[in-house]
N, C-alpha and C positions, 0 to 999 in steps of 0.2 A: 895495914889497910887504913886508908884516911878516911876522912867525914864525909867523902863525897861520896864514894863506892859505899858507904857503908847505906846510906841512905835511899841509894840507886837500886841495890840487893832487898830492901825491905820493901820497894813500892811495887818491884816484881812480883813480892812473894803475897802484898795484901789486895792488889787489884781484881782478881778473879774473883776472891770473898766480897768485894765490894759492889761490883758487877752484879752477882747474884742478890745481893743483901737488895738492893735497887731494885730489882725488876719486882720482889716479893712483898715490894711496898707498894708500888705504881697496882698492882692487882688488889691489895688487899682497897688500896684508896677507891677504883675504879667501882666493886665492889658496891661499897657503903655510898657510892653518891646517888641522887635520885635522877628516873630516866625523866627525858628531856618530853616537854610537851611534847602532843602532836599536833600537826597544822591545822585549823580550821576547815581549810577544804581539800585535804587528801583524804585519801581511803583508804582503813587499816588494810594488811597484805591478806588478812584471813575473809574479809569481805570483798574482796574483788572478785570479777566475772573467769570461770573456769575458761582455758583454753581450747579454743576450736578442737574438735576432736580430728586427728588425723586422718588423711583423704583411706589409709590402709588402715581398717582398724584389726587390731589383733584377732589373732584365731579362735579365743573362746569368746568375744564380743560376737563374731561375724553366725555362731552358732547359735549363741542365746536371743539375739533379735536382727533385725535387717539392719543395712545401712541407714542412716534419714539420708532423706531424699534432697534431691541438689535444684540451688537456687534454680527460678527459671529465666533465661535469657530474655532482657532487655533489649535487643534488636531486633530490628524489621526482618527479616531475614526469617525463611520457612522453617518449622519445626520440623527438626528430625523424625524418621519415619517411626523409629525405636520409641515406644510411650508407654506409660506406666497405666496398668489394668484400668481398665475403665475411664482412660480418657481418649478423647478424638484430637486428630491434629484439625490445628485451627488455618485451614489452609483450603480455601475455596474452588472446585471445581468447574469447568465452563461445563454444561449439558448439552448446549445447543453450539449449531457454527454461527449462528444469529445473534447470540447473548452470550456476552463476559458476563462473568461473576469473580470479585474479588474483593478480599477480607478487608476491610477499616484497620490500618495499622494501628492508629489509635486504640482500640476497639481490642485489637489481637493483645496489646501489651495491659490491658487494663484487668481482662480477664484470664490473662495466663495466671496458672498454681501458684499462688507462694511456698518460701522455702518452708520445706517440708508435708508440705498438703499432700496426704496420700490419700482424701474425701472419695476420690474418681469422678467428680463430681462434670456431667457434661457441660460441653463449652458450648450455649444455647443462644446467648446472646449475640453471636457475630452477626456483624452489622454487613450488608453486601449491597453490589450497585449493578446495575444491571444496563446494560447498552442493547438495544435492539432496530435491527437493522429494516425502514422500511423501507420497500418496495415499490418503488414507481417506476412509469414505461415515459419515456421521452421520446418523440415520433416526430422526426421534420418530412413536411410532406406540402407539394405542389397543388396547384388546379388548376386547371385548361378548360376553356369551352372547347366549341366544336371545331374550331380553327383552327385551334390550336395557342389559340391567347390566352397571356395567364391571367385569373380573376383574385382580386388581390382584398376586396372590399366584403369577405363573408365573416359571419360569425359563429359563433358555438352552436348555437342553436340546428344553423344548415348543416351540420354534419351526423353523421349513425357512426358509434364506432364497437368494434365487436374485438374481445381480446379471447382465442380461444374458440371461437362460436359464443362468445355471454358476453353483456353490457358489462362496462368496468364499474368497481362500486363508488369511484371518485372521480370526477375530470378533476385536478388541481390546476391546471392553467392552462387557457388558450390564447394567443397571440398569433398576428400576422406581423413576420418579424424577417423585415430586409436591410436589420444592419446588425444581425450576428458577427461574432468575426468566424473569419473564413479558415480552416488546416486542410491545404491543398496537397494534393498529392499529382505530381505531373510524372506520368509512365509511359516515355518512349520506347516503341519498336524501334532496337538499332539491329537487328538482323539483316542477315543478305536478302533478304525476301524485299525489303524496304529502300534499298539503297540508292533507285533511281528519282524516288522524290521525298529522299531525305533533309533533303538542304530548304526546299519548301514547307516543311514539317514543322522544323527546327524555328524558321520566322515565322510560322504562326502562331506558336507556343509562347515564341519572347512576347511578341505583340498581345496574346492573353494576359500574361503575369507581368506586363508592363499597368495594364488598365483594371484588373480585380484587385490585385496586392494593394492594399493599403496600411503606411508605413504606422507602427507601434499599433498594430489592429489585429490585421493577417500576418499568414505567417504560412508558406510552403517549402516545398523541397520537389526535387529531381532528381527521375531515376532512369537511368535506363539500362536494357535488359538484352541479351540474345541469349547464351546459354546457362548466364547467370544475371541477377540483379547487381548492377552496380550504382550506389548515390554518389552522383557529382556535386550535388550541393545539399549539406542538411539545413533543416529548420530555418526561415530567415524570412526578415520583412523588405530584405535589401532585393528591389527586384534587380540592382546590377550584377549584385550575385548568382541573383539566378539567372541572368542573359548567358553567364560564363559558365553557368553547369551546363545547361540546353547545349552552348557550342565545345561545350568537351566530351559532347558524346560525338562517338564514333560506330559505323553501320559495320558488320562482322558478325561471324558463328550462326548458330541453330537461333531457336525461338523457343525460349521458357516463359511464357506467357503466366499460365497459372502460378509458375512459382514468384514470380513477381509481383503479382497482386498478391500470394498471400504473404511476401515476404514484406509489403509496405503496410498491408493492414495490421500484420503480427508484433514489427517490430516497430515502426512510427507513429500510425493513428493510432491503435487503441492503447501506446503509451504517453501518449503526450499531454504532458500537462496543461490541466485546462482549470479557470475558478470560476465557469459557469456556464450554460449551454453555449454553444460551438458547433457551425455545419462544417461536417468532416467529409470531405470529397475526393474521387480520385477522377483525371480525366486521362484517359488511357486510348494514347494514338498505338494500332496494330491491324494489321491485316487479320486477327483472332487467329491463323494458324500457329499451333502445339505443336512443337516435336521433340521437347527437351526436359519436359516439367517431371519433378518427382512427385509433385499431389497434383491434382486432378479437379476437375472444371469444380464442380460440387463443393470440392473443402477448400479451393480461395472462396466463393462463394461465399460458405458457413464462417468465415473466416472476417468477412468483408460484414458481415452478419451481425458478428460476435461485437466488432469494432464499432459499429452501427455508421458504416462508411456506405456512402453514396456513390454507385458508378458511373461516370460520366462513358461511355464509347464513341469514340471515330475511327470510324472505318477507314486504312488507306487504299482501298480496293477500290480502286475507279477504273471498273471493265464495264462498269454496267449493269453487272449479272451479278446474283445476288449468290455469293460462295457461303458451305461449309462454314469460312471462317466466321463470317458473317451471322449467322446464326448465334456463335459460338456470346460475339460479342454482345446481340441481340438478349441472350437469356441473362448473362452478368449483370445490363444493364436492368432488366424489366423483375431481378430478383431483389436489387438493392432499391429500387425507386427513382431511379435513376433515368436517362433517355440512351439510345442509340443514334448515333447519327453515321449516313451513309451518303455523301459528296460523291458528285456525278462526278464533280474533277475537284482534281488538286488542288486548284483554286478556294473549292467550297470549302476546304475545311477551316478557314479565317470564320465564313459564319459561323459554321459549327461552335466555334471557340465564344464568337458571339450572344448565340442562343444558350449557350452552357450561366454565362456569365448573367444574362439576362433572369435566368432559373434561379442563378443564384440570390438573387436579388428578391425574388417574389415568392417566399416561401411560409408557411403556416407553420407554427411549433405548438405540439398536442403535449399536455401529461397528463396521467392517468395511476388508478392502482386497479390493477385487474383484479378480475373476483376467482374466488376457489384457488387463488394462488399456491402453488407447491412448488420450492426449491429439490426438483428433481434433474435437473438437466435438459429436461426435453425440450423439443423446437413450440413454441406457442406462437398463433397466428394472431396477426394484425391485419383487419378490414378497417376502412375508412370510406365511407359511401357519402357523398352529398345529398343528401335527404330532401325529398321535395323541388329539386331542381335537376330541370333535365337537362341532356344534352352535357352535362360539367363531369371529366376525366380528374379524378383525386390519383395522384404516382404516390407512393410510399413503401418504405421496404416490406416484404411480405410477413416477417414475422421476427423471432430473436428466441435466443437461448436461454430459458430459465438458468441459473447460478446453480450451478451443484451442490449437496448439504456439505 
C-alpha cells in the first residue's frame, strides 16, 4: 500500500467522527450566546390579538354560550326579514296610496347594531319623508250669451262653482286662457253609412287642421273608424301630415262609434304628455249610429270623463229630421262640455269646423280643491253658474272621477 491509499483509507474512516464532533459544538456555541434584541415597534408573539374565532365553532363552545353575533351590513340595501329578539327591521312601510314613506339611508347605516350588540335595543330614530299628493280639479269651461256669443271679458268673482253640491275650499287659479296649446283628436266616420259625402268630409277636416294646428304649439292626430279604430296619423304639429292621414282614410264596414272614442280617450289623450295645462279635444264627424261597439254609449262617455276630454259633435245627417243618431251625438257632446253641431247640408259642416275653432279660442280655465274630498272612486259633480248675470250659458264637463285609494 503506498502514502496515498494509506491516507485516502484514514480520511474515510475519521470524517463521520468529525462531522459529528461539529455539529456538538455549533449547539453547544448557539447555546451560550445571548438572544438578539427585540425591535422597538413589533410585538412580542405572546401579546398579540387572539384569532377571529371560526365562523363553525366547536360543539362544546356552541353548548356553553351562543355564537357573537355577526357584523351588521354597511349597504343600502333592505334588512333581512330574519332579526335577532328584540329588534325591528329598519325598513319603512307606505300606509297611504297618497304618502311614501322611506328610510334615510344615512340614517339606516348610522343606527344599524354593531358587531356583537345583542342590547335589542329599538331602531327609534329613523328618519322618513313623506310625499303627499294634493288634490286639485282643473275645469276648462266656455260662456255664451243669449246668441250664442262667446263672452270672454269675466272674472272670478262672476262665477258660483259647486263641487259635489259644496263650494270648493280653494279656487287656486282663474284665468281666460285662448292660447293654451291645443291635443286634438279628429274621429272620422269611414263606415258605409257615410260614403256619399265622404270626400266633403274629408276637406273640411284638412281645411280645420290647416288653420288651429300651430306649429311647435299644437299637436293632433287622425283616426278613423268603421268596425274598428284605425290612427292614420299619430301626434304631430306637421298639419301636411295630417292632410295625408284625413286622405288615407277609406269609407267601409259597420260603425263602432263608441269604441273609438273610448279607444282615442283611453289610449291617446289621457296618455299624452303634457308640462302644463292643455285643452284636450275630440271633434267627431258620424252620423252617431252604433252597430259595432264592444262598450257602450256611457263608458266612452266615463271614459272621455276620466281623460277630461272635450267632445266636439258634427252630425253628417243632412235629412233635416233630427235621428236617433243624432241624439246619440247630442248627449256625448252636452256630457263632456262640449257642443253639437247639426248642418242643414254638407256644406255646413266647414262652419261647424269653424265655430269648433272659434270655442276653442275663448275659453275660461278654473282650479280648485274641493271640500270633504275622499279618494273613493266615485263620480263627483261639477256645476259652474254665472252668478249675477243673466241670460250667460257656462258648457263645462258635468263632473270627474275621484282616484281610487
Amino acid at each position: 500500500m503506498d502514502i496515498i491509499g494509506f491516507i485516502r483509507m484514514r480520511t474515510l474512516w475519521f470524517s463521520p467522527l468529525l462531522l459529528m464532533v461539529g455539529v456538538l459544538g455549533l449547539a453547544q456555541t448557539a447555546a451560550q450566546l445571548p438572544s438578539a434584541p427585540t425591535p422597538a415597534n413589533s410585538t412580542p408573539r405572546a401579546q398579540l390579538p387572539s384569532a377571529p374565532a371560526p365562523a363553525q365553532a366547536p360543539p362544546a363552545q356552541q353548548q356553553s354560550k351562543p355564537a357573537p353575533a355577526q357584523s351588521a351590513p354597511t349597504s343600502t340595501e333592505p334588512a333581512p326579514k330574519t332579526q335577532a329578539p328584540g329588534q325591528t327591521a329598519n325598513v319603512a312601510t307606505p300606509t297611504t296610496t297618497d304618502a311614501t314613506k322611506t328610510a334615510d339611508p344615512d340614517t339606516a347605516k348610522s343606527t344599524a347594531p354593531a358587531s356583537g350588540d345583542t342590547s335589542g335595543k329599538d331602531d327609534s330614530d329613523e328618519v322618513t319623508r313623506i310625499i303627499k299628493v294634493v288634490q286639485e280639479v282643473n275645469v276648462v269651461f266656455t260662456v255664451s250669451d243669449k246668441h250664442g256669443r262667446f263672452v270672454k271679458d269675466l272674472k272670478q268673482a262672476d262665477f258660483k262653482v259647486l263641487d259635489d253640491k259644496k263650494p270648493p275650499v280653494q279656487i287656486v287659479n282663474f284665468a281666460s286662457e285662448t292660447n293654451l296649446p291645443l291635443r286634438v283628436g279628429l274621429l272620422v266616420d269611414a263606415s258605409n253609412s257615410v260614403r256619399d259625402r265622404f270626400r266633403f268630409e274629408q276637406d273640411s277636416a284638412i281645411e280645420f287642421l290647416n288653420e288651429i294646428i300651430r306649429q311647435h304649439f299644437d299637436r293632433a292626430f287622425v283616426i278613423g273608424f268603421d268596425t274598428t279604430p284605425e290612427v292614420t296619423q299619430d301626434f304631430t304639429d306637421n298639419t301636411e301630415y295630417l292632410s295625408k292621414g284625413v286622405r288615407a282614410l277609406r269609407p267601409g264596414g259597420g260603425t263602432a262609434l263608441y269604441d273609438a272614442v273610448y279607444f282615442a280617450c283611453r289610449d291617446k289623450l289621457l296618455k299624452a304628455p303634457q308640462t302644463g295645462p292643455t285643452r284636450k279635444a275630440i271633434i267627431l264627424l258620424s252620423d252617431g249610429e252604433d252597430n259595432q261597439s264592444r262598450v257602450t254609449r256611457e263608458e266612452a262617455i266615463e271614459m272621455a270623463q276620466r281623460a277630461e276630454v272635450i267632445l266636439y259633435t258634427i252630425s253628417t245627417n243632412v235629412s233635416g229630421v233630427k235621428m236617433r243618431g243624432d241624439k246619440v251625438l247630442e248627449r256625448m257632446a252636452e256630457a263632456t262640455g262640449g257642443r253639437a253641431f247639426f248642418p242643414f247640408r254638407i256644406q255646413d259642416v266647414s262652419n261647424a269646423f269653424s265655430e269648433i275653432q272659434d270655442e276653442l279660442r275663448s275659453q275660461y280655465v278654473l282650479a280648485y280643491k274641493p271640500a270633504d274630498f275622499t279618494a273613493d272612486g266615485h263620480f263627483r259633480s261639477i256645476d259652474i253658474i254665472a252668478a249675477d248675470r243673466k241670460g250667460l250659458q257656462v258648457r263645462a264637463r258635468k263632473g270627474y272621477f275621484a282616484p281610487k285609494p
